[in-house]
C-alpha atoms as an extended CHARMM CRD file, in Angstrom:
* protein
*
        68  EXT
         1         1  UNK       CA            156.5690000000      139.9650000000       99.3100000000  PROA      1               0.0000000000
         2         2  UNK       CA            155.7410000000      137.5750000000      102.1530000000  PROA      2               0.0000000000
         3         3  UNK       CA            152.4040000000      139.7290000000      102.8580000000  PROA      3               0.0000000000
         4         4  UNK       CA            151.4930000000      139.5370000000       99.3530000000  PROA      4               0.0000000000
         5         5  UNK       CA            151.6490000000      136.0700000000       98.9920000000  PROA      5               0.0000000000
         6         6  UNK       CA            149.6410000000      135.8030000000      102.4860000000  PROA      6               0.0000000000
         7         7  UNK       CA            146.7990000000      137.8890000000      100.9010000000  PROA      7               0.0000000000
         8         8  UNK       CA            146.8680000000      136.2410000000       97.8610000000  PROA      8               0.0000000000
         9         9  UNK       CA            146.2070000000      133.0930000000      100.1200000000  PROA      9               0.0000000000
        10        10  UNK       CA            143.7480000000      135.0900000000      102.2750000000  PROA      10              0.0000000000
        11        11  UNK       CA            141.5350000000      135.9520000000       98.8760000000  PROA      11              0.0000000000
        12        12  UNK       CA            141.7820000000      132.0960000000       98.2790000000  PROA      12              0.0000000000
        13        13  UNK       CA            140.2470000000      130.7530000000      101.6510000000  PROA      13              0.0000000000
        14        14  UNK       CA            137.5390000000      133.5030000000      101.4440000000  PROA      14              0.0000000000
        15        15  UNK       CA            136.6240000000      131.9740000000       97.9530000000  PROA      15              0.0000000000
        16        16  UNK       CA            137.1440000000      128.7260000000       98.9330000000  PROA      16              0.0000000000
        17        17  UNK       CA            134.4890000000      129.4860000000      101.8520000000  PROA      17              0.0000000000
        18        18  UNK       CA            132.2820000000      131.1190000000       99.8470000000  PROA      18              0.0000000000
        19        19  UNK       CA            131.6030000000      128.1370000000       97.4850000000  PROA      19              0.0000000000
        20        20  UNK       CA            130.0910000000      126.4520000000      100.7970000000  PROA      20              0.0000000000
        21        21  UNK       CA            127.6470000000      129.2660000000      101.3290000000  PROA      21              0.0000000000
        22        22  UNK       CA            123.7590000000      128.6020000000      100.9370000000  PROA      22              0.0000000000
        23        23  UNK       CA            122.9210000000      132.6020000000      100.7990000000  PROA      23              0.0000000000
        24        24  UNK       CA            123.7610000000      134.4500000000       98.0240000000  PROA      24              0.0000000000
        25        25  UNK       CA            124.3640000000      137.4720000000      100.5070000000  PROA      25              0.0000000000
        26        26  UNK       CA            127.2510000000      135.2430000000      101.9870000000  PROA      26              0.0000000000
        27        27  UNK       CA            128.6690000000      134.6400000000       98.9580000000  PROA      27              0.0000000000
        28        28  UNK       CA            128.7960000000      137.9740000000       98.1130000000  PROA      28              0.0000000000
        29        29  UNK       CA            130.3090000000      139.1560000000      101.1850000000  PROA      29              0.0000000000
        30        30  UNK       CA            133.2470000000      136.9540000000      100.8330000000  PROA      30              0.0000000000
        31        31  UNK       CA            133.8000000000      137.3970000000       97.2900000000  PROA      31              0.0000000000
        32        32  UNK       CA            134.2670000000      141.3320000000       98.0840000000  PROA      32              0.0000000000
        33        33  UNK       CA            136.6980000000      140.4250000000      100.5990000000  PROA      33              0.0000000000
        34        34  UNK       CA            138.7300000000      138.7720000000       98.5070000000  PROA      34              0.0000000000
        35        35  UNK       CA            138.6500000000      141.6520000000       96.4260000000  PROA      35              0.0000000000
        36        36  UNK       CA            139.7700000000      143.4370000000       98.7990000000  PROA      36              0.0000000000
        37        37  UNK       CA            142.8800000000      140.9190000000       99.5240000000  PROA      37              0.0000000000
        38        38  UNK       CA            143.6530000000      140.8400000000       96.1530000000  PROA      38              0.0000000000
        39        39  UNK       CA            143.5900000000      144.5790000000       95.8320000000  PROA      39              0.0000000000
        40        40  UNK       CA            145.9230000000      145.0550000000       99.1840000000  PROA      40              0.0000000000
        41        41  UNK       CA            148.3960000000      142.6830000000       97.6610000000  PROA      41              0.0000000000
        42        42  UNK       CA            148.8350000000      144.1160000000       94.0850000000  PROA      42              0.0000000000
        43        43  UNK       CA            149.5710000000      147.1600000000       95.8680000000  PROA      43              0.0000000000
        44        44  UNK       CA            151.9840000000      145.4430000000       98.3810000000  PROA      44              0.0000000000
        45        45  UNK       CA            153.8790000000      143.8360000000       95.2310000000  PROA      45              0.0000000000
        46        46  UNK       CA            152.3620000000      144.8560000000       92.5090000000  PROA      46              0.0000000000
        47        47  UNK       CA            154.7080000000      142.5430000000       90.3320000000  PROA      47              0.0000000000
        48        48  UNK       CA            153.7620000000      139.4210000000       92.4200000000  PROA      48              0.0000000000
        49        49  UNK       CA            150.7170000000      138.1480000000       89.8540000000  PROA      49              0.0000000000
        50        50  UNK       CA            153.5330000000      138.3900000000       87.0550000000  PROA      50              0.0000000000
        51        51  UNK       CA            155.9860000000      136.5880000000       89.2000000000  PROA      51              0.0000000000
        52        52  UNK       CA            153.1500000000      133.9020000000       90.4100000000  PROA      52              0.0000000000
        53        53  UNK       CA            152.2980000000      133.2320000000       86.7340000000  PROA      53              0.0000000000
        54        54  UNK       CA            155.8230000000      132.8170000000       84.8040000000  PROA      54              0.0000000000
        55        55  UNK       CA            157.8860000000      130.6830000000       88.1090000000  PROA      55              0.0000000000
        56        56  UNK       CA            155.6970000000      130.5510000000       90.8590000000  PROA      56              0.0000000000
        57        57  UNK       CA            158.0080000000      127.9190000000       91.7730000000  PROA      57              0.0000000000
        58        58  UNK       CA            161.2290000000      130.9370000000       92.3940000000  PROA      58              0.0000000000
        59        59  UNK       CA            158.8990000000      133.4100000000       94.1260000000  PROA      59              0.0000000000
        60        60  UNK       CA            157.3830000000      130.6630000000       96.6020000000  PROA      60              0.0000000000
        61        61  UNK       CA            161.3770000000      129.7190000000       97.3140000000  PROA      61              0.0000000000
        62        62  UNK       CA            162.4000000000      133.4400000000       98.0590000000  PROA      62              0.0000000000
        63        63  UNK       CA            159.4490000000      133.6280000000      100.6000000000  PROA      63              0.0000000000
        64        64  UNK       CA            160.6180000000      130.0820000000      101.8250000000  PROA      64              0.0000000000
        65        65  UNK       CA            164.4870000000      131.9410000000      102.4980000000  PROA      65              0.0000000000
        66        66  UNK       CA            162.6640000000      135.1240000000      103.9380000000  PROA      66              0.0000000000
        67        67  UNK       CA            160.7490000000      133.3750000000      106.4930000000  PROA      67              0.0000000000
        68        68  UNK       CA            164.0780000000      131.0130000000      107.5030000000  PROA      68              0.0000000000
């Protein structure tokens, strides 16, 4: 689950950076790679967007004990 939860995060930053692009080409570009993050973690744990939305609070505490 760790991995999802990094992509997830991934598909953020590349979203977050897009919003500072000037070129609508950029944007684009990063907007289909976090497509692609997303995409790599629902099939990592395809359950995680579930999890995220009804206790994200339990799912970012298991990660917490997996890293430990």
């Amino acid at each position: 689950m760790i991995r999802a939860i990094e992509y997830k995060h991934n598909a953020q930053e590349c979203r977050k950076q897009a919003k500072g692009m000037f070129r609508a080409e950029d944007k684009n570009t990063l907007e289909r790679i976090a497509q692609i993050w997303e995409k790599l973690a629902s099939k990592r744990h395809p359950q995680l967007e579930l999890e995220l939305e009804t206790a994200p609070e339990q799912v970012v505490c298991r990660a917490n004990e997996v890293i430990e």
